[in-house]
C-alpha positions in Angstrom: 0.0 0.0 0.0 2.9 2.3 0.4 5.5 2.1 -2.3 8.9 2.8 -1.1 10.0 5.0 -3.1 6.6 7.3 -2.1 8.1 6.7 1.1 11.8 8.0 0.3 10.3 11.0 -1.6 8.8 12.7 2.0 11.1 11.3 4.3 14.8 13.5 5.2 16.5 14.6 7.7 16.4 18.0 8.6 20.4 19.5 8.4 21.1 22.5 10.3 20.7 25.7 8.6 16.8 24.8 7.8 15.2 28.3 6.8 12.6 28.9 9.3 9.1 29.7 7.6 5.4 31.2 8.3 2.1 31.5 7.2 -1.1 32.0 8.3 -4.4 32.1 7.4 -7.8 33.1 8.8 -8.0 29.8 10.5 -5.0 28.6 11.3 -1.2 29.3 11.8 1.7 27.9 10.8 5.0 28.4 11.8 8.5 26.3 11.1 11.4 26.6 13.5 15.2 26.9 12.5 14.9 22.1 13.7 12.2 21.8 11.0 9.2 21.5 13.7 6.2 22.7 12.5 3.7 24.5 15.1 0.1 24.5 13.5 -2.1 26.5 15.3 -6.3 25.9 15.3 -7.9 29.2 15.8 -11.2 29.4 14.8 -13.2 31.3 17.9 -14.5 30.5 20.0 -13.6 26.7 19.9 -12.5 25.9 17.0 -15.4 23.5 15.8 -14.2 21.9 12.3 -16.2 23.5 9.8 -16.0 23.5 6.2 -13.2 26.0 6.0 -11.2 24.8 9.3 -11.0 21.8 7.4 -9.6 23.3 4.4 -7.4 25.1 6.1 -5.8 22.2 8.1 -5.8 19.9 4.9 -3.7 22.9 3.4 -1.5 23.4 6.2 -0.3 19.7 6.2 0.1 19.5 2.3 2.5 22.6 3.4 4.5 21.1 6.2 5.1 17.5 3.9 6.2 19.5 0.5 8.4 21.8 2.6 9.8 18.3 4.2 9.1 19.3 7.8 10.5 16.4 10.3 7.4 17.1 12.8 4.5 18.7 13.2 2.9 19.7 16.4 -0.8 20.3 16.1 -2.2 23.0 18.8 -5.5 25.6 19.4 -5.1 28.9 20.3 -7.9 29.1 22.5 -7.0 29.3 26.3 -9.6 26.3 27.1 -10.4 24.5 24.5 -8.4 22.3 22.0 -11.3 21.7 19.5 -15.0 21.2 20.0 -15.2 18.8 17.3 -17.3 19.1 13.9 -19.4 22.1 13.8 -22.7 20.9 14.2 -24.0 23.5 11.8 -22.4 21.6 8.9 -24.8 18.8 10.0 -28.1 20.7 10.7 -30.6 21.1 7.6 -27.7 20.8 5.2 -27.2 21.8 2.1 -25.8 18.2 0.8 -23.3 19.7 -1.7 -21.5 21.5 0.8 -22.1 18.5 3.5 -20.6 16.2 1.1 -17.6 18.2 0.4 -17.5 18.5 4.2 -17.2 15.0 4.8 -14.6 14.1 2.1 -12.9 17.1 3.1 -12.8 15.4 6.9 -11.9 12.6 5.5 -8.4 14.2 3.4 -7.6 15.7 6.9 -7.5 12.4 9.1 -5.7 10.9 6.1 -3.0 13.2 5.7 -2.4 13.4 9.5 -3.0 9.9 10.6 -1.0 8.7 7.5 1.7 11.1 7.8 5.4 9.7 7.1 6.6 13.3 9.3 6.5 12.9 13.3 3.1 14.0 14.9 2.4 15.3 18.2 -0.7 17.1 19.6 -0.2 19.9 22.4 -3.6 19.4 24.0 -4.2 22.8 25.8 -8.3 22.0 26.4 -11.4 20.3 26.3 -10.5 17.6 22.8 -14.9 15.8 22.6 -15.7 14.2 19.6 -13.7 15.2 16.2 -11.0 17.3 18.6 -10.3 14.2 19.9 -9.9 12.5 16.5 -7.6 15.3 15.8 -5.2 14.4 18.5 -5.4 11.1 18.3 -4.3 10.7 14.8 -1.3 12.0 16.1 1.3 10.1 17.8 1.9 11.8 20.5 -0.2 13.6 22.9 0.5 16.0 25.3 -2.3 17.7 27.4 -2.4 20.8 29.9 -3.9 19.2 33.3 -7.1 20.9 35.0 -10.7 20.2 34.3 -10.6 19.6 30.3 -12.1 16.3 28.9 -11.6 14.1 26.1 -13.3 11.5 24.0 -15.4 10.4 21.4 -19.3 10.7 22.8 -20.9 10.6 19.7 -23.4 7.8 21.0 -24.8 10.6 23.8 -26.3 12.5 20.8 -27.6 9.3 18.9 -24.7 9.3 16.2 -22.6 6.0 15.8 -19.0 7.1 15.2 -18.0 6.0 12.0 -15.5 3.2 11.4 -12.5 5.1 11.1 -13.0 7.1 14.2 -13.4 3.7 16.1 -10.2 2.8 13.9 -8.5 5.6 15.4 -9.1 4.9 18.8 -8.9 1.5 19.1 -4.6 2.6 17.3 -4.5 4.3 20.9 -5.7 2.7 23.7 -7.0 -1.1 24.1 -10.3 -2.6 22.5 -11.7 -3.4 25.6 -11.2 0.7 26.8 -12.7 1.8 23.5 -15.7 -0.6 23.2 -16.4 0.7 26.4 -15.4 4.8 25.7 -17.5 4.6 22.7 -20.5 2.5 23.7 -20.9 4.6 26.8 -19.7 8.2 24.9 -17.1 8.2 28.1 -15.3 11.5 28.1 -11.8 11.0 29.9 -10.6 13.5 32.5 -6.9 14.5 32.2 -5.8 12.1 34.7 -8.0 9.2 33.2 -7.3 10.0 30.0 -3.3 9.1 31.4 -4.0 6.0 32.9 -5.9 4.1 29.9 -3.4 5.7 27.1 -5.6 8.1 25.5 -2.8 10.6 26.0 0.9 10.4 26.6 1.9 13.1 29.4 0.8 15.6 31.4 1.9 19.3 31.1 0.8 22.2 33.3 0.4 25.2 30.7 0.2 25.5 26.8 4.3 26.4 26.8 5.0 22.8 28.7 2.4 20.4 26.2 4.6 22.2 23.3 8.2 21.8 25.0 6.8 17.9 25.7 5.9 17.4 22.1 9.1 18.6 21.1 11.1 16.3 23.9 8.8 13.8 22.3 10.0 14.5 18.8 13.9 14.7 20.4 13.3 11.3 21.0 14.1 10.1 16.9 16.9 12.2 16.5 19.1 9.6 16.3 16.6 7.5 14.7 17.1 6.5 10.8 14.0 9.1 9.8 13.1 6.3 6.4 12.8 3.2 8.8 10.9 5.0 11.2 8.5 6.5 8.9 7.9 3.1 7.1 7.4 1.6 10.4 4.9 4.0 11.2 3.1 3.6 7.9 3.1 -0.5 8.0 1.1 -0.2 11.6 -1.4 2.0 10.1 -2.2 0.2 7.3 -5.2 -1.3 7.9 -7.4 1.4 9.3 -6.0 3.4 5.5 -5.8 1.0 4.1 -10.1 0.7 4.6 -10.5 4.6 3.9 -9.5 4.6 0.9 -11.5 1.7 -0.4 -14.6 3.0 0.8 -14.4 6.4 1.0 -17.2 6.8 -1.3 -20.0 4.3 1.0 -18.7 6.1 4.1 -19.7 9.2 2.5 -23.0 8.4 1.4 -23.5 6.6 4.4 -23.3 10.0 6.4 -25.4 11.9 3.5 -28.0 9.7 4.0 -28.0 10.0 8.0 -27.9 13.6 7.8 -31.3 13.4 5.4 -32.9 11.4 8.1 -35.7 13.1 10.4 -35.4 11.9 13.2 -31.3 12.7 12.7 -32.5 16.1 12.1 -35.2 16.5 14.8 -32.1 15.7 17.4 -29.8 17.9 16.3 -32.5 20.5 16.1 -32.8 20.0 20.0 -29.5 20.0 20.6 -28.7 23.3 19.2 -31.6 24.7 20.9 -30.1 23.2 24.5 -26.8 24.9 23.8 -28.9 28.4 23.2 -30.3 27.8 26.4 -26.9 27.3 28.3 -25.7 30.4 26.0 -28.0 32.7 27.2 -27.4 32.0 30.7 
């Protein structure tokens, strides 16, 4: 599934002397350091739900870091409390289906690139990481979050939505099968410390600066690692979960369209957004 020489064509070390970069956009930031560590910054107020757009802008922002030949990328929020709140429910809620369908594919392109990524991941976890936030990070392979009060975890069942394959995929790459048929069936959202002790995440850091300077210890680690047998490594022990995306990309698409056009689909998500009005306006 992954031809060598594919491989060989993203994989390099970084030599000293790398020319630092930057760019941003509406969305997101991106910045390179003088090591070739990429720091790619969600910040789409006030949480930085995945829209449309976000998407975009984080499926751009990787093509960026692999053609530039980054070693790493660590994937933060600006936001002082939240990491992401997952997809923006908007996208879902009386949908126009062109736009939902490019949505979802676009969705799809992001976990791709970032769970499939030959360059080192880590995710400096500064917040609350539900649903597609916690996707995010744990496509990554690394995961560093800022103790306190923040959760994280997939509770798509506590609205009525089944997580799709290659979110329970993604999961069950983290922590054990038993933990996640249990996470999942029971939409469990981790604290910090629990997230710890079942694997969901790798350390714990006490601000923003420290899940950062953890990811890059993290990333330390492979210096002296051969970068091409690491990254094929990498690659051959996410195979299958890929592997299954990109044969049925199309049914897993459709499959979603046609949930979204379902009433009753609808009629909850209508009551959900009016719930959150209702804690808004408090």
């Amino acid at each position: 599934m992954f031809p060598l020489r594919q491989i060989v064509s993203n994989v390099r070390r970084v030599v000293p002397g790398f020319r630092a970069m930057s760019s941003s956009g509406p969305l997101t930031g991106l910045e390179v350091d003088n090591e070739g560590i990429a720091t790619l910054t969600m910040q789409r107020p006030p949480v930085n739900s995945l829209n449309l757009e976000l998407l975009q802008n984080l499926s751009k922002a990787f093509d960026e870091v692999s053609k530039n030949k980054c070693k790493a990328l660590i994937l933060t929020s600006n936001s002082p409390t939240v990491f992401s709140a997952g997809l923006d429910i908007m996208e879902m809620y009386k949908p126009d289906i062109k736009r939902a369908e490019t949505f979802w594919t676009t969705l799809q392109e992001v976990w791709i690139k970032l769970f499939g990524s030959t360059f080192i991941t880590a995710a400096a976890i500064n917040g609350h990481a539900p649903a597609g936030g916690c996707l995010l990070a744990m496509s990554c392979e690394y995961r560093a979050m800022v103790g306190g009060k923040y959760k994280i975890g997939l509770n798509e069942t506590a609205l009525g939505i089944v997580a799709p394959k290659w979110f329970m995929d993604t999961m069950t790459n983290t922590i054990s099968q038993r933990e996640a048929e249990l996470a999942l069936t029971t939409a469990r959202m981790f604290s910090v410390d629990e997230a710890l002790k079942v694997g969901l995440i790798d350390e714990l850091a006490t601000d923003k600066a420290d899940s950062i300077a953890k990811c890059k210890d993290f990333i330390e680690k492979f210096d002296t690692i051969p970068p091409l047998a690491r990254a094929i490594t990498k690659q051959r022990i996410r195979e299958q979960p890929l592997a299954w995306m990109k044969k049925n990309r199309t049914q897993d698409t459709q499959e979603f369209l046609n949930f979204l056009q379902n009433p009753k689909v609808q009629q909850a998500l209508e009551m959900y957004i009016q719930i959150l009005k209702m804690k808004a306006a408090k």
